[in-house]
C-alpha positions in Angstrom: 117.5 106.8 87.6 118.3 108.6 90.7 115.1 110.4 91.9 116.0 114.0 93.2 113.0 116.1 92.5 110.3 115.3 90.5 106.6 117.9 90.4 103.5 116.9 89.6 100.3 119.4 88.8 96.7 118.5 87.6 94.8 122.0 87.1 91.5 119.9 87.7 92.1 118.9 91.2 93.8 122.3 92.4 97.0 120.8 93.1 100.4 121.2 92.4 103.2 119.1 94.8 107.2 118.4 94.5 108.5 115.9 95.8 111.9 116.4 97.0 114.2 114.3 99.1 111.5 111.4 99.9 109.5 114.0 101.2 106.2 115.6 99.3 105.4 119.7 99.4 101.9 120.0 98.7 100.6 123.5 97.1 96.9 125.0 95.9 96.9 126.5 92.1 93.7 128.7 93.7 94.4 128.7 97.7 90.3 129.9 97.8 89.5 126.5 96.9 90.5 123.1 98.6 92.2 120.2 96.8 90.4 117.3 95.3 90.7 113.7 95.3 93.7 112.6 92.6 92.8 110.8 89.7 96.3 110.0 90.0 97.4 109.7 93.2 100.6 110.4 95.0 101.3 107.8 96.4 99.9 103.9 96.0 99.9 101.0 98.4 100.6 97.8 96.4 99.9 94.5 97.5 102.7 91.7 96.0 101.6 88.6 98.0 99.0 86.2 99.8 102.1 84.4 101.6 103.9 85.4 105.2 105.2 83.4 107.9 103.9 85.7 111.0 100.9 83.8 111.8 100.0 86.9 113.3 96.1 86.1 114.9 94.6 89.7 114.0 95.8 89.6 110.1 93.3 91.7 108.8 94.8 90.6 104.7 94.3 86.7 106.3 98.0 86.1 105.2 99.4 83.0 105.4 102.5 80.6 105.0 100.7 78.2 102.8 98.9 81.2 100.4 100.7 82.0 97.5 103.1 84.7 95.8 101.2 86.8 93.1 102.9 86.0 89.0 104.0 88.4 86.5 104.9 91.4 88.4 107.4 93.1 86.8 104.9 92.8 83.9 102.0 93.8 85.4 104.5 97.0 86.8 105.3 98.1 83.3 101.6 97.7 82.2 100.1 99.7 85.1 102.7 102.2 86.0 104.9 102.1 83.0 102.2 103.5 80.5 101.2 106.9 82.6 103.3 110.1 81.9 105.6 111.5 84.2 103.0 113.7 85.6 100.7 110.8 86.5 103.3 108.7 87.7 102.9 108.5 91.7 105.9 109.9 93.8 106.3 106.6 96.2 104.6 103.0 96.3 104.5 101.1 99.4 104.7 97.3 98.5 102.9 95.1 101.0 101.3 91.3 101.3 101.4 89.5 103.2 105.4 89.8 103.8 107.0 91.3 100.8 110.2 90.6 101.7 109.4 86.6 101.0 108.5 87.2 97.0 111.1 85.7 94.7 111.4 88.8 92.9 111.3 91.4 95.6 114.8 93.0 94.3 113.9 92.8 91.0 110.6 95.0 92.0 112.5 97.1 93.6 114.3 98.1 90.5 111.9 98.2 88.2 109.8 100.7 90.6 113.1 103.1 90.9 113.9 102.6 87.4 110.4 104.1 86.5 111.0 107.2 88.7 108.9 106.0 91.7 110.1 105.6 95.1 109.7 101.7 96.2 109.2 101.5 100.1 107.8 98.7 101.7 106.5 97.0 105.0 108.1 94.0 106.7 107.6 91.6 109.7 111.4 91.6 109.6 111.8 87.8 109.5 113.6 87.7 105.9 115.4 90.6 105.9 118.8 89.4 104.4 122.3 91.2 103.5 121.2 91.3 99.4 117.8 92.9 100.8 119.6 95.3 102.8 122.1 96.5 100.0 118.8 96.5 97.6 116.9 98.3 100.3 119.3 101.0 100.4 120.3 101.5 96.6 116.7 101.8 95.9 114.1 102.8 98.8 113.3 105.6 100.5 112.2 103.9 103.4 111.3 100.8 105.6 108.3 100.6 107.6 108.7 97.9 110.3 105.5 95.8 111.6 106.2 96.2 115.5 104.3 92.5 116.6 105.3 91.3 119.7 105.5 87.9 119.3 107.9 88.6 116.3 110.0 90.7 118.1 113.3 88.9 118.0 113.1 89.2 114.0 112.1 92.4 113.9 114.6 93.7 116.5 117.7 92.1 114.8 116.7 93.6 111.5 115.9 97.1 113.1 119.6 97.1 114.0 120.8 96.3 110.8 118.8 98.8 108.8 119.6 101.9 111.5 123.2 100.9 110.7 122.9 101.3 107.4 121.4 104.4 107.5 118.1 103.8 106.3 115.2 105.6 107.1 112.9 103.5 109.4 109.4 103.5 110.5 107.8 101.5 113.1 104.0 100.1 112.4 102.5 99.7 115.5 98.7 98.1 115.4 96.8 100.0 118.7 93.7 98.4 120.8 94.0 97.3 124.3 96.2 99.0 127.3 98.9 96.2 126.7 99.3 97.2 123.0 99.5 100.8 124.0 101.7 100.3 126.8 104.0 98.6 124.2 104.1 101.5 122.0 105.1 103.7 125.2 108.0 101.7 125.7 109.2 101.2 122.2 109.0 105.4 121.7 111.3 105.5 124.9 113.4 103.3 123.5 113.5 103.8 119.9 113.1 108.3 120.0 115.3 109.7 118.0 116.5 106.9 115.9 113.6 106.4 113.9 111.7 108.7 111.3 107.9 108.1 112.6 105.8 105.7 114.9 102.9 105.2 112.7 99.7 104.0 115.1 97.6 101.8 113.0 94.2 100.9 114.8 93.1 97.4 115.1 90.8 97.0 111.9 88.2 93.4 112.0 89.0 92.0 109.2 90.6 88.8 107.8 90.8 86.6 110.7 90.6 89.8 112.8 88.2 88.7 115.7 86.1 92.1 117.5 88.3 94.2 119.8 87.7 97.0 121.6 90.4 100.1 121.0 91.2 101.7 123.8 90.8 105.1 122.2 90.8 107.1 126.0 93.9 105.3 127.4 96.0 106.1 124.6 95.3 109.4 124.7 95.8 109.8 128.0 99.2 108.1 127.1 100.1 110.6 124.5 99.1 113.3 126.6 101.6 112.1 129.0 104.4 112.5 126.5 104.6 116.2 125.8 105.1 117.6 122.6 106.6 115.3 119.9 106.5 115.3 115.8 107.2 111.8 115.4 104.7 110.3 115.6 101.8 109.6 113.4 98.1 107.6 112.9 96.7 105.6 110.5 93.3 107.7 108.4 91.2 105.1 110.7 92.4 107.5 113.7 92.1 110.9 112.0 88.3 111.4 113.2 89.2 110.3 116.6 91.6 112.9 117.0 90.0 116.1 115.2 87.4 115.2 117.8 89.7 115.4 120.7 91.7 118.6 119.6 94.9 117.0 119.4 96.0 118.9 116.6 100.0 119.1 117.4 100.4 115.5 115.9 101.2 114.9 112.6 97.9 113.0 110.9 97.6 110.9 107.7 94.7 112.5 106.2 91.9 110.5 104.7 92.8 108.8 101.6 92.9 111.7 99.0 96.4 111.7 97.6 96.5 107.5 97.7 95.4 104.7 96.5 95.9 100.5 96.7 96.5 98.2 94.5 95.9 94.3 94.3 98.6 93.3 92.1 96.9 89.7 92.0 93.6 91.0 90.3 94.6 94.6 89.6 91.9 96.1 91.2 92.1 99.3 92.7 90.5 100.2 95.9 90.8 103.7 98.1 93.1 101.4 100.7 93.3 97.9 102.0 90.7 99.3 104.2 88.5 99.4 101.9 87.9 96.9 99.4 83.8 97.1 99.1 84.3 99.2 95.6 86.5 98.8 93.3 87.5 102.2 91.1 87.0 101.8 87.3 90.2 101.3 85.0 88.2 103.9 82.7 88.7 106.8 84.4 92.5 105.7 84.8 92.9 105.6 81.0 92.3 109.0 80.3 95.4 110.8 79.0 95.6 113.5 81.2 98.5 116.0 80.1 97.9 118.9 82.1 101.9 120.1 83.4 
């Protein structure tokens, strides 16, 4: 299935969006009233895997090379996603871990997303990126997001190259909290502008074996300040408050966690984000049939 267009529209929450081109146009039904949370989001993050080799020390998922792969995917993928109408079928996924990349059936997942209409993108530490991933990567994604860690930078550099060769669009995930962090991010937007969709800012979250930081909110925006006008870059929902609240409204924002969702494809629980796993949302209200086009 090659996804060109696709519109979704649920009377109930005031919305109406098409998604054209990897990219989502968003409309009110009543522009007097705002948009409500989906029942049926947009857009899910999915969660594939325990396992990664990153050993990165502020993993707030506490992902490890000894944890596991989750089993039965591609079923659980047909039993979750396969049984909504088109209209409740999300536009995208992003498939996460852990590092994705490492599941035996990461291709195969690929596929079965794409063949259900649904745009697989995903997030990688770069480190087994391969040639079949690549070709996978660009027959069936609309997207990368690259996990910018510095002491992973050799992987992740190398497979940067090979994915802005191949003409795939490319994010960078940058995790923000002390000056060093942001001072990084400086010189990867001078170095990377222009050949890169967006540099997502992701704020340090304690959680996992995430010990307590302090985010140097002030410096970096003293930082982006220093910049100028740009449209490429872009913040994590953690980071929207901060910024309403410092009138830095030329920037493009995630907004708080409407239009999404995240999925544990171990357990199949569903959560708001992997921000927020305190309360689970009820499979109930997901099984009503809702055929509003």
């Amino acid at each position: 299935m090659v996804i060109k267009q696709k519109t979704r529209i649920f009377k109930e929450h005031n919305y109406k969006a098409i998604y054209r081109n990897y990219k989502t146009y968003r409309y009110y039904l009543n522009d007097k009233e705002p948009i409500t949370e989906l029942l049926y989001p947009e857009f899910y993050d999915v969660k594939i895997t325990n396992k990664c080799d990153g050993k990165c020390q502020y993993c707030y998922m506490d992902s490890k090379s000894d944890s596991y792969h989750f089993s039965n995917i591609l079923e659980k993928i047909d039993n979750f996603f396969g049984k909504m109408n088109n209209n409740q079928r999300p536009f995208q996924v992003a498939i996460g871990g852990g590092e994705p990349t490492m599941h035996p059936d990461f291709i195969s997942i690929l596929d079965k997303f794409y063949k259900l209409g649904i745009t697989p993108n995903y997030t990688t530490n770069g480190i087994e990126l391969n040639k079949d991933i690549i070709k996978a990567t660009k027959k069936y994604c609309g997207g990368v997001a690259i996990s910018c860690h510095n002491h992973l930078k050799k992987y992740w550099e190398k497979s940067v190259n090979e994915l802005i060769n191949n003409n795939i669009n490319l994010n960078f995930h940058i995790v923000i909290y002390d000056k060093n962090s942001i001072n990084n991010f400086i010189n990867l937007y001078k170095l990377y502008k222009g050949k890169i969709s967006y540099f997502v800012l992701l704020p340090y979250i304690v959680s996992g074996r995430a010990p307590e930081r302090k985010i140097e909110k002030e410096y970096l925006f003293e930082q982006l300040k220093s910049l100028g006008k740009f449209s490429d870059i872009a913040f994590g929902a953690h980071f929207y408050y901060d910024f309403i609240k410092n009138n830095m409204f030329n920037l493009s924002l995630y907004e708080p966690e409407i239009f999404s969702k995240y999925l544990d494809m171990d357990t199949m629980n569903l959560y708001k984000s992997s921000f927020d796993t305190e309360q689970k949302i009820s499979y109930n209200s997901l099984q009503k049939i809702n055929n509003s086009i």
